[in-house]
SESEKOL-894048 format. One record per residue (C-alpha): residue in one letter; x, y, z. Coordinates in steps of 0.05 Angstrom, whole numbers, plus 5000, padded with zeros to 4 digits. Each point is the difference from the previous one (the first is absolute). Layout:
N
aXYZ/...
END
This chain:
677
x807628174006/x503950054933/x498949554948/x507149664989/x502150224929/x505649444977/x507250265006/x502550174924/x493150434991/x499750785005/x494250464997/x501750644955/x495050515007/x498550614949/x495550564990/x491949864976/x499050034934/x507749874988/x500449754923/x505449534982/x502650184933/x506949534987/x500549115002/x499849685069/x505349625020/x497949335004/x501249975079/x495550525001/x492350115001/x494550585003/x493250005043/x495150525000/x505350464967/x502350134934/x494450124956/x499949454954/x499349264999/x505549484977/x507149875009/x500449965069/x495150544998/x493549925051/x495250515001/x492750244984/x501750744995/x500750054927/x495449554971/x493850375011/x496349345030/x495049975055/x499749324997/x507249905023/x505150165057/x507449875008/x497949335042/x495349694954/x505150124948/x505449695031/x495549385015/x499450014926/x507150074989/x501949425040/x494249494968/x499650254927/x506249864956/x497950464947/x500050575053/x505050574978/x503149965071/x499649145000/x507949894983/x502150525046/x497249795065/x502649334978/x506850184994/x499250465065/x498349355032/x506249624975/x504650655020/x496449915070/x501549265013/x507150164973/x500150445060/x501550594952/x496950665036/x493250144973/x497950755006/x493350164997/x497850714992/x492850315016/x497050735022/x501350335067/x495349865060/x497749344957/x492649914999/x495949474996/x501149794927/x507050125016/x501049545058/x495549464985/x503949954931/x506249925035/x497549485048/x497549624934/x506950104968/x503249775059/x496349295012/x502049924924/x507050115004/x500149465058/x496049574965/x493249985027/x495450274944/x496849285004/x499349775067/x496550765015/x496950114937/x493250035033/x501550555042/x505250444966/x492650044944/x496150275054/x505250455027/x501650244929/x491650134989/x499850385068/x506550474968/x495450104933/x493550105053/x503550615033/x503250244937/x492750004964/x498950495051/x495349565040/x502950275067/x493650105037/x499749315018/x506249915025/x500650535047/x496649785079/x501950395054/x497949455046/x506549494959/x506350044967/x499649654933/x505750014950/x498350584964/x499150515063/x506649675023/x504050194944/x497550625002/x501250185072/x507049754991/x501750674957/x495950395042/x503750655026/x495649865068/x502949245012/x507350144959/x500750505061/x498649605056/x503749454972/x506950384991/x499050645041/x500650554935/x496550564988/x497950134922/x504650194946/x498950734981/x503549714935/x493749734963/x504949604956/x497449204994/x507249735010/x500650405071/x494250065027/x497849595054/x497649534960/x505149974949/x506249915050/x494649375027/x498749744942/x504549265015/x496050115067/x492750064969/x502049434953/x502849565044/x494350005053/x494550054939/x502949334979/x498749765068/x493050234994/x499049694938/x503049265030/x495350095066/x494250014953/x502049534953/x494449384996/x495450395036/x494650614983/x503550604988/x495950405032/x498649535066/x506849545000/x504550535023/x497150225054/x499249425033/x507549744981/x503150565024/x496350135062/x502749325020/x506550184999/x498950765037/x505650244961/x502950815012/x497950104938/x493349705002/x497650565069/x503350514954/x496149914943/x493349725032/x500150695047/x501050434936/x494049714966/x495050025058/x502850774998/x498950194933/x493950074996/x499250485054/x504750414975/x495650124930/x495250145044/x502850565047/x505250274950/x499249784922/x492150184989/x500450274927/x495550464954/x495149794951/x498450104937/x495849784943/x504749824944/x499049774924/x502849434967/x499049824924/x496549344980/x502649794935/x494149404997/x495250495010/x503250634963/x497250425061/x503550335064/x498049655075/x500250345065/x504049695053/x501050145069/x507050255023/x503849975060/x505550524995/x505750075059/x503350635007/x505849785038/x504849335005/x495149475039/x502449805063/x496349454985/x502049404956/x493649824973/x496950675000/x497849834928/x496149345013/x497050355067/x497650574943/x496949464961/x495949635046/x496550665020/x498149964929/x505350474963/x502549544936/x505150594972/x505950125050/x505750575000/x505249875042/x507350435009/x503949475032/x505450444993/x498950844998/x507050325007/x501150405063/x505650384973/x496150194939/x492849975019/x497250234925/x503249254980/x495749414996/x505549435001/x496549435007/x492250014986/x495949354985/x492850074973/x496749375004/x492549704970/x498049415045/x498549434952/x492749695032/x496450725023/x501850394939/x495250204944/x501049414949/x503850164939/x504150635043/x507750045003/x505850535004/x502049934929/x497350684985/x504450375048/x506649674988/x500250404941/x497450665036/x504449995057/x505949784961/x498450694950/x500050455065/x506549675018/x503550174934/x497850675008/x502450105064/x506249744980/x500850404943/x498850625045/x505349685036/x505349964951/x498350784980/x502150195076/x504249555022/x503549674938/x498849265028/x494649434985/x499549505052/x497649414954/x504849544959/x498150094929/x504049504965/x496249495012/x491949824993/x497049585055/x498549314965/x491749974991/x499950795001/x503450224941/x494650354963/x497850654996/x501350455048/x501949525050/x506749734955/x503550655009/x503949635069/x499949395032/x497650285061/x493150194988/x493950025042/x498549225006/x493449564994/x499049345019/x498649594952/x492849945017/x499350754994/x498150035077/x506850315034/x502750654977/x506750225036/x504650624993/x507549914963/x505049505029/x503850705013/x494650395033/x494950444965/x502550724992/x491150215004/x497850295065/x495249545044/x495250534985/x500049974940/x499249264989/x493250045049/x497750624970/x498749574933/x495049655032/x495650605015/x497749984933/x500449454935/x507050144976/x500649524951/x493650104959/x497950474944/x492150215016/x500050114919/x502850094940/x499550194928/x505249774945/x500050414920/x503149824946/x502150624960/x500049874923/x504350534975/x495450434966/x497950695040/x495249925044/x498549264984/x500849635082/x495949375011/x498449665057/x501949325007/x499049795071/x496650275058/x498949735072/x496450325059/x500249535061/x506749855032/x504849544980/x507149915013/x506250554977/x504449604976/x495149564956/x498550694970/x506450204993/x502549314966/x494650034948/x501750694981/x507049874986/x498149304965/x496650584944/x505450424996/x503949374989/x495849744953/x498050614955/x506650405003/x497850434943/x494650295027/x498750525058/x495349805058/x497150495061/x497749725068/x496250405054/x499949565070/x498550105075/x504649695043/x497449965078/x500250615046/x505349635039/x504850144957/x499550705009/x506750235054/x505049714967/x502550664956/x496449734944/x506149484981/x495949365004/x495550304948/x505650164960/x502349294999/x493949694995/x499650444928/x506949814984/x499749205013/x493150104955/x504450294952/x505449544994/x505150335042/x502849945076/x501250585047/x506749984989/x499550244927/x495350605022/x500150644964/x496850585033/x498750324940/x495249504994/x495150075059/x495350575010/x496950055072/x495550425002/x496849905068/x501649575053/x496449384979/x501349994929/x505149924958/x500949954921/x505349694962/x501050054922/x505049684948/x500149934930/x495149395002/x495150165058/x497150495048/x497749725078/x496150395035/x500749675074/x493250325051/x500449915070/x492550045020/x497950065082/x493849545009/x492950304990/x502850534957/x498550034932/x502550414942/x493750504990/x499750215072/x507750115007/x502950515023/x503250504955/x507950365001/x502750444958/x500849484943/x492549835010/x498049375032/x504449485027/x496649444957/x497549954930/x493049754979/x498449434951/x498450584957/x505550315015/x504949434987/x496449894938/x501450664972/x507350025022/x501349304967/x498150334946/x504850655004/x505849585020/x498449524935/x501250704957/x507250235037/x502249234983/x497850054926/x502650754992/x506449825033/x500849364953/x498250444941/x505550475023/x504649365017/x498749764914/x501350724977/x506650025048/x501349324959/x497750244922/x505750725003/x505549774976/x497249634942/x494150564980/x499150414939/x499350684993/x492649994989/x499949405066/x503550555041/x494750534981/x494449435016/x503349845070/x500450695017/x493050014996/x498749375039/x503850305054/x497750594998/x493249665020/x502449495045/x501550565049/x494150404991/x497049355022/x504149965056/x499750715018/x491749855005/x500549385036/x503850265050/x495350655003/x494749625027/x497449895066/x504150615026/x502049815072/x497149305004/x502849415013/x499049704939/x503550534962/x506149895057/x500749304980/x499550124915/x506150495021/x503849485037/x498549574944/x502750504950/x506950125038/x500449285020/x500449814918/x504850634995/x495550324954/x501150745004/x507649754984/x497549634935/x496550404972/x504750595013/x506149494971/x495649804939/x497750724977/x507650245005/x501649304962/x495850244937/x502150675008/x507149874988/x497549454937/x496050614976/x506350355006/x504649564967/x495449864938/x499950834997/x507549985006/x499049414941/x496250434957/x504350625003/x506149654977/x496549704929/x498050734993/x507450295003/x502549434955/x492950264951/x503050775013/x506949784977/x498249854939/x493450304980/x501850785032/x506950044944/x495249814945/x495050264998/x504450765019/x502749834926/x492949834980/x497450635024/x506450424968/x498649714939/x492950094993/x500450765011/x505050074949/x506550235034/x503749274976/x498049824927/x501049284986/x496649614934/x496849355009/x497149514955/x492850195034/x499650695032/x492650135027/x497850775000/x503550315065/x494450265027/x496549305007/x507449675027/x500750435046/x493549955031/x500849295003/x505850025035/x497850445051/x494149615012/x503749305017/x503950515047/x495550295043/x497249275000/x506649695019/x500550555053/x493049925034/x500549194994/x506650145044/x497750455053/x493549495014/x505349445005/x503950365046/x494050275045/
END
């Protein structure tokens, strides 16, 4: 059943997701793979638009000269009718974007873009249809249509029957089942594609191909009337209430969620889910047997027509892709490997967290399919489900300071008490650092409960992406944990105070430890914006003296002593208060996070030794005095009480000379002993 591909044509077939980085020969050409579009580049991947798959853009390709990809599909076409071998490369186990792409390439390259026009439109709209996500529709377990078809093909069910092998235990795309198949899948999906060609996708092939009672045609036909059963007697899944973020509507949506705990045996376990009326799907299409903590392959899916208008994944690309660089960072610390490439950034994905590799967690571009790394996700199933007990991705409130730089002097400048999403949050609070770096801000927020069981490290990044930083630049020093749903970071332009808090609880009925309670009142926060404002202005005050030493005056040093001298009684009080609470536990992270003790210790010993060395100064211009004014005024002394007799052209009476002398000597004397002191 086959589809005849012409002679000097090969099918090359690559990982998903595979990004194409160097010029294509001109022989050559990309579908559905690569990443980008142009230069013999095809594919939707990268460019972020819903609007778009790799077959409508090749239709484009062909028709519009401006196209990026225009001049080389027509010099592909020239190498063709050369006879010049033409490789075309796509994904392993092609889909249906990926097949009915090909088919269109191919009727081009022999020349019949024209006479089929007509229908290779309609079979490039039905590609888009499933790639919108529009699969409902499409799937009738009473018909094959194109779409269940190609699906079937790289089914482990029918790929069995059809060559007699058991499953890989290597998950690896390229040997797998469906990755040693892959010219198989794509030469009968083109077949697929020609039966249905002029006709109704989802009624024409059917009918064609039950005409011809093809091998092929009982395999797949008995696999679909058996799928369904099979969700029914072994793939029933869980379910959950889930949230999803509106951006339209700046408010969180419930959804209902279907969420499989094992591989489905079932190839449309997902669409089955839906029609019972869950719109949010979890499905581990591949869970590692050897390593059964490893989710390798996960998809989490929002159906496009039952969702909660306005809904998507977008909010938990970010999240999961934060759990995965802390797993892999724990990782590293163990092991001494990272999985991930990181010399590249996936095209469309390069900001933020997400451009640290260019194997990320990936979303569609219509924000409606979230899968796990090309590579495998090094997160437990567990703990990917687990997030959806609670609202991972939201903050249930917040409140932002702005600390002036006088003591005591915090003020509010935002606050927000229904949910909205982290990383907004966390964006807008490192836009102000950004954008006021001379000044010192506070932030007290309350991440979900959720969050809570992961050893406190997604807290910890969540501070340090609000502060600028990524987990990989983490200082411990930095992070105070107090209890195991909070954690507080500090630097030397901002302290984040990060407050896991369990639903229904709120901060006067906590429960209380032996730091005191495990959250902190408005009052509370209040008053401790206020207390951290006065450690940043001390320790800037200490930073200026540190600065002013070397250049002081005597009299500055004695005036700096005394600044310092109260800029630790301060200190000392500050940190006095509150004995055994949590807030005084945080103002002491916050004064060994800014090395304070150390400054303060450094700066006192600094104007000790300038002291010191203006002591040391004063000492020598008194032996240079003594040199000369000790000889004289010996003689003056001799003189006056008559043992040496010497005339003069004005001799005063002795008595008065002497005393004179002995005055502005007992002077001299006491003038040098203060000096010295």
């Amino acid at each position: 059943m086959a589809e005849a591909i012409p002679a000097n044509i090969d099918f090359y077939f690559k990982r998903n997701g595979f990004t194409i980085h160097e010029d294509v020969k001109e022989t050559d050409v990309y579908l559905d793979l690569g990443n980008r579009n142009g230069d013999g580049v095809i594919d939707h991947h990268g460019l972020k638009a819903p609007d778009q798959d790799t077959a409508t853009l090749l239709l484009s390709a062909i028709h519009d000269t401006t196209d990026p990809n225009h001049e080389h599909l027509v010099g592909l076409k020239k190498h063709f009718s050369e006879g010049d071998n033409i490789r075309i490369y796509t994904h392993v186990s092609p889909d249906t974007d990926s097949i009915c792409s090909s088919y269109i390439l191919l009727q081009y390259l022999q020349g019949r873009q024209e006479e089929l026009a007509p229908q290779l439109s309609s079979l490039a709209m039905y590609s888009l249809k499933v790639d919108q996500g529009d699969k409902d529709s499409l799937v009738d377990e009473a018909r094959l249509t194109v779409y269940t078809g190609i699906c079937l093909l790289s089914s482990n069910r029918v790929l069995q029957k059809r060559f007699g092998e058991e499953t890989s235990e290597d998950k690896s795309s390229e040997t797998n089942l469906q990755g040693k198949h892959s010219k198989e899948i794509m030469a009968d999906g083109l077949a697929l594609a020609a039966c249905a060609l002029g006709d109704d996708p989802d009624t024409g092939l059917e009918k064609n191909l039950k005409e011809k009672e093809t091998e092929l045609y009982k395999i797949l036909k008995d696999s679909l009337e058996e799928d369904y059963q099979l969700y029914l007697e072994k793939d029933q899944p869980d379910h959950r209430t889930c949230h999803f973020w509106c951006e339209s509507e700046k408010c969180y949506k419930d959804v209902k969620g279907a969420i499989f705990h094992q591989t489905p045996e079932s190839d449309f376990s997902y669409i089955y889910a839906r029609r019972e009326g869950y719109p949010f799907t979890i499905v581990p299409w591949t869970l590692s047997n050897e390593h059964p903590s490893l989710a390798e392959n996960v998809f989490l899916s929002l159906d496009e027509k039952s969702r909660p208008e306005g809904t998507d994944l977008k909010m938990y690309q970010s999240f999961f892709e934060q759990l995965e660089q802390l797993k892999e960072a724990q990782i590293l610390e163990n092991a001494g490997y990272i999985a991930r490439n990181r010399g590249f950034q996936r095209p469309g994905e390069n900001e933020g967290i997400l451009g640290v590799t260019d194997d990320p967690w990936h979303l569609t571009g219509d924000g409606l399919l979230l899968c796990t790394p090309r590579s495998g996700s090094a997160l437990s199933y567990e703990t990917i489900i687990d997030a959806f007990k609670g609202n991972p991705t939201a903050i249930h409130g917040f409140r932002t300071y702005e600390l002036s730089g006088q003591k005591g002097d915090a003020s509010q400048l935002e606050e927000e008490k229904k949910d909205s999403p982290a990383s907004q949050w966390i964006q807008a609070f490192r836009h102000r650092l950004q954008d006021s770096p001379d000044k010192k801000h506070f932030a007290y927020a309350e991440p979900d409960s959720s969050l809570i069981g992961h050893d406190n490290e997604i807290l910890k990044e969540y501070c340090l992406n609000a502060a600028g930083m990524t987990y990989s630049r983490a200082f411990d020093e930095r992070f105070f944990v107090p209890s195991y749903n909070m954690a507080v970071y500090t630097d030397a332009r901002c302290t984040i105070i990060l407050c896991c808090r369990p639903e229904g609880t709120d901060a006067e009925s906590a429960v209380s430890t032996d730091i005191g309670k495990l959250y902190l009142t408005d009052a509370e926060t209040d008053k401790l914006s206020q207390d951290i404002s006065t450690l940043y202005a001390i320790n800037d005050a200490v930073l200026q003296l540190e600065q002013r030493i070397h250049t002081a005056k005597a009299k500055e040093v004695k005036s700096m002593r005394t600044d310092l001298s109260s800029y630790v009684q301060q200190t000392q009080a500050l940190l006095a208060k509150d004995a055994g609470s949590l807030t005084q536990s945080i103002l002491r992270h916050v004064y060994d996070a800014l090395h304070m003790d150390e400054r303060l210790t450094s700066t006192n010993e600094s104007l000790e030794r300038k002291n010191a060395d203006y002591a040391e100064e004063t000492f020598g211009i008194f032996n240079k005095v003594a040199v000369i004014f000790v000889p004289v005024s010996i003689i003056s002394d001799i003189i006056q009480t008559g043992f040496l007799h010497m005339d003069s052209i004005f001799a005063p009476p002795a008595g008065i000379g002497w005393s004179v002398v002995l005055i502005i000597t007992i002077i001299t004397l006491i003038w040098m002993w203060r000096k010295k002191s």
